[in-house]
N, C-alpha and C positions, 0 to 999 in steps of 0.2 A: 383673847389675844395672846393670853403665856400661853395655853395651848396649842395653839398656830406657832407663834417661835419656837417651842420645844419640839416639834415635829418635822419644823424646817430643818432646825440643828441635827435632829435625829437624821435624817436622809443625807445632810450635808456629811456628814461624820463616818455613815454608812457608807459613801462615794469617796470619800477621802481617806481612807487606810487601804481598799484595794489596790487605789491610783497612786499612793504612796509604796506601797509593795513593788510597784511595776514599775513605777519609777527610780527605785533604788536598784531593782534587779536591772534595770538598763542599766546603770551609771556604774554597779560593778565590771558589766559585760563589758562597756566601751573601758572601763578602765586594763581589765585583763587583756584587751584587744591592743591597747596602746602600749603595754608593759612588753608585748609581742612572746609571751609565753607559748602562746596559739598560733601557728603561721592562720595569714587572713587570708591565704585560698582554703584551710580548712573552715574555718569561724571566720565570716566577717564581724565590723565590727554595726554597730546599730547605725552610726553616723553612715559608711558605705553602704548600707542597706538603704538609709534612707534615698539615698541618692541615687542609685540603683530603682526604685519606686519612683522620683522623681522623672530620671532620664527617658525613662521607658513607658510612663504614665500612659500615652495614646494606645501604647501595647497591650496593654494590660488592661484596658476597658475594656476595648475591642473583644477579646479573651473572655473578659470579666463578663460581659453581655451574655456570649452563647452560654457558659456554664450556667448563667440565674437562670436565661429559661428554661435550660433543661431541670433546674432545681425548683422552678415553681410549678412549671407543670406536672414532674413527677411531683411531685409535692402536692399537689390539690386530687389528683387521682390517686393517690394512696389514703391521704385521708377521709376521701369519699370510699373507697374501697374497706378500710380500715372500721369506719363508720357503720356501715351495709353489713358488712361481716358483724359487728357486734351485736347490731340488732336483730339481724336475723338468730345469732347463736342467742340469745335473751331470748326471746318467743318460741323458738324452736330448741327443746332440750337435747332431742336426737342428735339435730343439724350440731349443735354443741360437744356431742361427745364425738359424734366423727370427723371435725372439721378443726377444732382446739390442737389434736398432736400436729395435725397436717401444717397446721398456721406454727406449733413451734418448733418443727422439723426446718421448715426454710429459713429459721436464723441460725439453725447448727452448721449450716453452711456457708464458708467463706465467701463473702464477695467478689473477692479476690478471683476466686474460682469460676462462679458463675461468669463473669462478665467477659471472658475470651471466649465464653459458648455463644453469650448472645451476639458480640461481634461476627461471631461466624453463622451465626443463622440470620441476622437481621443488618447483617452490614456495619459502616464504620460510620451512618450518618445519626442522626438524634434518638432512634425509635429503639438501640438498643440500650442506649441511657438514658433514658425516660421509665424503662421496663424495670433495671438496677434498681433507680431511685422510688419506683411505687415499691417492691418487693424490701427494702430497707425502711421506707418511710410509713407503710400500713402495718405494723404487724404493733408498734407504739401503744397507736390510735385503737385496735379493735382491741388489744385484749387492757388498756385503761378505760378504753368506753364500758367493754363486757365487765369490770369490776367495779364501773359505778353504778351499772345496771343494776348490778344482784346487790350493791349496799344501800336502795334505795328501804326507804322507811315502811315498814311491812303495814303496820296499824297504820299508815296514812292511805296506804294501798286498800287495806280492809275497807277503809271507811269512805271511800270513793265505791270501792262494790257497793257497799250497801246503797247506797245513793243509787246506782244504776248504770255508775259508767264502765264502760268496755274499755276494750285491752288500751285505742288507740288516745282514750282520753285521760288513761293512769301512766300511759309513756308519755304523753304531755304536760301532766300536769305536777307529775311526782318524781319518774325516771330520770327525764331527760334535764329538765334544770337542776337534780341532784347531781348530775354526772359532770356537769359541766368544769367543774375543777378536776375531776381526771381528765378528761379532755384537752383543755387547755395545757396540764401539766405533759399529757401526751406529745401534743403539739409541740411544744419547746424543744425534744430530743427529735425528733421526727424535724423540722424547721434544722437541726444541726446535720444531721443525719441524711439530708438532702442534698447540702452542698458535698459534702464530704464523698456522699454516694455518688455525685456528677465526677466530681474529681478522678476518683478511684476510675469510674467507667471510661474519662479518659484517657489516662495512664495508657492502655491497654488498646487502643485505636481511635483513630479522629481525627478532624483536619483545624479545628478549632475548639476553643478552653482553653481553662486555667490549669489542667491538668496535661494538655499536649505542648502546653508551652512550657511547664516543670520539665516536661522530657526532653525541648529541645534545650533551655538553657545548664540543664542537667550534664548534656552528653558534651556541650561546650566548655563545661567546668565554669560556671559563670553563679558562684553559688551566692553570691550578692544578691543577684535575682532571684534565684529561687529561695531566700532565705524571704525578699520581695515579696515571694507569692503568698510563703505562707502564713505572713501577716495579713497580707489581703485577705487569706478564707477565713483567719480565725475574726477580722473584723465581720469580715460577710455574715456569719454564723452567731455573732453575739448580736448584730441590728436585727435580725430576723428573730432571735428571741425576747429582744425589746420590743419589736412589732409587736409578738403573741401577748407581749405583758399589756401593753397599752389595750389587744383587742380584747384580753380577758376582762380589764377596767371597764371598757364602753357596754361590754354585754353583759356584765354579771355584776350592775351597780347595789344591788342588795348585799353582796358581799362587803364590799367598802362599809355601807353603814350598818352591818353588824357588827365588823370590826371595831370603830369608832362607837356604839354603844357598850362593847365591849370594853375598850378601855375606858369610857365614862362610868361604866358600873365598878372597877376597879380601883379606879379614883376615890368614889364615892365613901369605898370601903374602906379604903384607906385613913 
């Protein structure tokens, strides 16, 4: 039972100095905001932001809708993509030394950049933000999948040869649930990385998003909103890393109770 309460404490504590941080940095914000040091068509203040988010709420689904799917779809095909690529570079050494620079040549290159090509090769509808958010979102996933590949346990490996098992039954049984914590940790910038990539491929052509509506209340001078939005992506982008944390919980429950043996042997020593 002290165990249970000191661990509730622990998390509660954990949650409560972040939310204390951000709570304070508002309360300067709106205070500099009311002192009118800052004219508030430059800085709004958090109060007119919020209200600005409220007034426009319907707006800003609406928006808020197209950009998730473009961020989950690209999002699930980069990681399927991301995935494919490691294991193949694992099994195949060659495929790994010709296909490795290739994979990190396309992050030397701005976004930025790319995504007025794809608009003009692939149009202003979904398919060339979709293309942005795989090419930002895969490249996470393959090369932390490909480095939990090769730090799996060599003697645990050895000792399944001897046994008799082939390649597909030491990637299952030894690779692939080693890797799973780079994975997941993948996952998390890749899940940021998605939205951000939808954003950005907005910016740049569209008829819908969170990113075409930044540009029109942009050009309005309506920075209330667009101070608006960018709360919205930075929420979008922390739940979606809470999703991964919860999914790394449900699938990797061995993890939790070595943890928890972990600090009982420490206790013990104690």
């Amino acid at each position: 039972m002290k165990r249970k309460s000191q661990s509730t404490t622990s998390k509660f504590t954990g949650f409560l100095y972040p939310a204390g941080a951000v709570a304070l940095l508002l309360a300067v914000w709106q205070g500099v905001s009311m002192t009118g040091w800052i004219p508030g068509y430059m800085l709004p203040s958090p109060v007119d932001i919020c209200r600005a988010f409220v007034n426009d709420f319907s707006n800003l689904m609406g928006h808020a809708r197209v950009t998730l799917t473009e961020a989950f779809i690209g999002l699930f095909l980069g990681v399927v993509t991301g995935f494919v690529t490691a294991v193949i570079m694992d099994h195949f050494p060659l495929v790994k030394k010709s296909v490795y620079p290739l994979i990190i040549l396309t992050q030397t290159i701005p976004t930025v950049a790319i995504a007025p090509l794809l608009v003009l090769w692939f149009g202003y509808e979904m398919t060339p933000k979709i293309i942005l958010i795989v090419i930002a979102t895969f490249f996470p996933v393959a090369v932390g999948m490909y480095d939990g590949f090769q730090s799996a346990d060599p003697d645990a490996i050895h000792l399944l040869r001897s046994m008799g098992a082939g390649r597909l039954a030491i990637f299952r049984h030894i690779k692939l649930p080693g890797a799973m914590t780079n994975f997941f940790s993948s996952l998390r910038i890749s899940a940021a990385y998605s939205v951000v990539g939808a954003v950005i491929s907005e910016w740049l052509g569209g008829f819908n998003g969170l990113g075409v509506y930044m540009t029109r209340v942009k050009k309005s001078f309506s920075f209330d909103k667009m101070f608006a939005v960018i709360f919205l992506i930075s929420a979008i982008s922390l739940a979606l890393m809470a999703l991964v944390d919860l999914a790394q919980k449900w699938s990797m429950p061995w993890e939790r109770a070595g943890k928890k043996q972990s600090v009982q042997h420490t206790k013990k020593g104690r």
